[in-house]
C-alpha positions in Angstrom: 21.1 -2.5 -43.2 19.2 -0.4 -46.0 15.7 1.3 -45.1 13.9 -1.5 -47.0 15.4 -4.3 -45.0 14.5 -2.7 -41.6 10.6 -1.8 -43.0 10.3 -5.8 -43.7 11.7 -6.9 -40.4 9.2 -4.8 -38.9 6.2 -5.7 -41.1 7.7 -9.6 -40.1 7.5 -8.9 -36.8 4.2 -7.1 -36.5 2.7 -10.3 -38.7 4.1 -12.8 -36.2 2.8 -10.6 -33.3 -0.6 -10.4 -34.5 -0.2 -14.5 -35.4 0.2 -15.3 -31.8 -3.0 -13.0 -30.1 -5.2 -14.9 -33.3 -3.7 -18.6 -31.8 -4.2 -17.6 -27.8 -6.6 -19.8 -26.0 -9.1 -19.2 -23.7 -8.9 -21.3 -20.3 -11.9 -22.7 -19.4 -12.2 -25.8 -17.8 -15.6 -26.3 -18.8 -14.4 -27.0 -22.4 -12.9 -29.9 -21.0 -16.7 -31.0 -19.9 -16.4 -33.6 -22.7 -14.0 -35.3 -21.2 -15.2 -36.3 -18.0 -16.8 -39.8 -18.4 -13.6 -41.2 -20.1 -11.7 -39.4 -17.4 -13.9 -41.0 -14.2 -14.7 -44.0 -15.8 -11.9 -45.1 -17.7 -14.0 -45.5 -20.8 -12.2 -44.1 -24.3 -11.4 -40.4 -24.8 -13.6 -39.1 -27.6 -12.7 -37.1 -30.5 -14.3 -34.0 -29.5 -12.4 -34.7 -25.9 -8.8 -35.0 -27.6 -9.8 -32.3 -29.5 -10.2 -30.3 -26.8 -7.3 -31.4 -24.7 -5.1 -30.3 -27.7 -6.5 -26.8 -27.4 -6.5 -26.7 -23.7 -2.8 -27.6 -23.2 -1.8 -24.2 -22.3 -4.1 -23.8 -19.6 -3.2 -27.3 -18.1 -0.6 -25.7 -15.3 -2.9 -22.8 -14.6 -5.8 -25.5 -13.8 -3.4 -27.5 -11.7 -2.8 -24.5 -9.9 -6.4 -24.4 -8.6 -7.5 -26.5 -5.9 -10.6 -27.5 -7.0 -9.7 -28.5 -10.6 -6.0 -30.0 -9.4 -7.8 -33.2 -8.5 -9.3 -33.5 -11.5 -6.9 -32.6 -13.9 -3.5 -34.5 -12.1 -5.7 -37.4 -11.7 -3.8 -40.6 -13.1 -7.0 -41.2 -15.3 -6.4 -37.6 -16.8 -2.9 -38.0 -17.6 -4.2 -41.7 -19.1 -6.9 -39.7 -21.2 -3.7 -36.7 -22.7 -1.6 -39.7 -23.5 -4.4 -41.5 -25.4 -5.3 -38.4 -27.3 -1.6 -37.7 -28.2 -1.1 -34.6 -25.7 1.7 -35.2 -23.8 1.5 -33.8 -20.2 3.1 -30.3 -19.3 5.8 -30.0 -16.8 4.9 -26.9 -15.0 
């Protein structure tokens, strides 16, 4: 492979590298705070709630890990609430 072939795989990987850090989430369940009357009360997930259940999705097997959201977050109402908004829910 020439010298200039190896120098653009490497500026290609560096690019996608730095792509993923700029797209990584921050967990916190209190983003999904917008959520919880359509979760508890079966009344229609919002925008801003679908919203954020799209950007939480990563997170969702790190929350069901935790005791005290589990209940929350497995809760048939919850996975009702992903589906609606399009995010299906993770296997973990």
């Amino acid at each position: 492979m020439k010298a200039s072939h190896i120098a653009l795989c490497a500026v290609l990987v560096l690019l996608l590298a730095e792509a993923q850090v700029s797209m990584a989430v921050t967990c916190s369940p209190s983003e999904l705070s917008t959520c919880v009357s359509a979760i508890t009360s079966a009344t229609p997930p919002s925008k801003l709630c679908c919203s954020k259940i799209k950007e939480q999705k990563p997170c969702l097997c790190q929350y069901l890990k935790n005791p005290n959201l589990k209940k929350f977050v497995n809760s048939p109402n919850a996975r009702k609430v992903a589906s609606t908004c399009g995010t299906p829910f993770p296997k973990c």
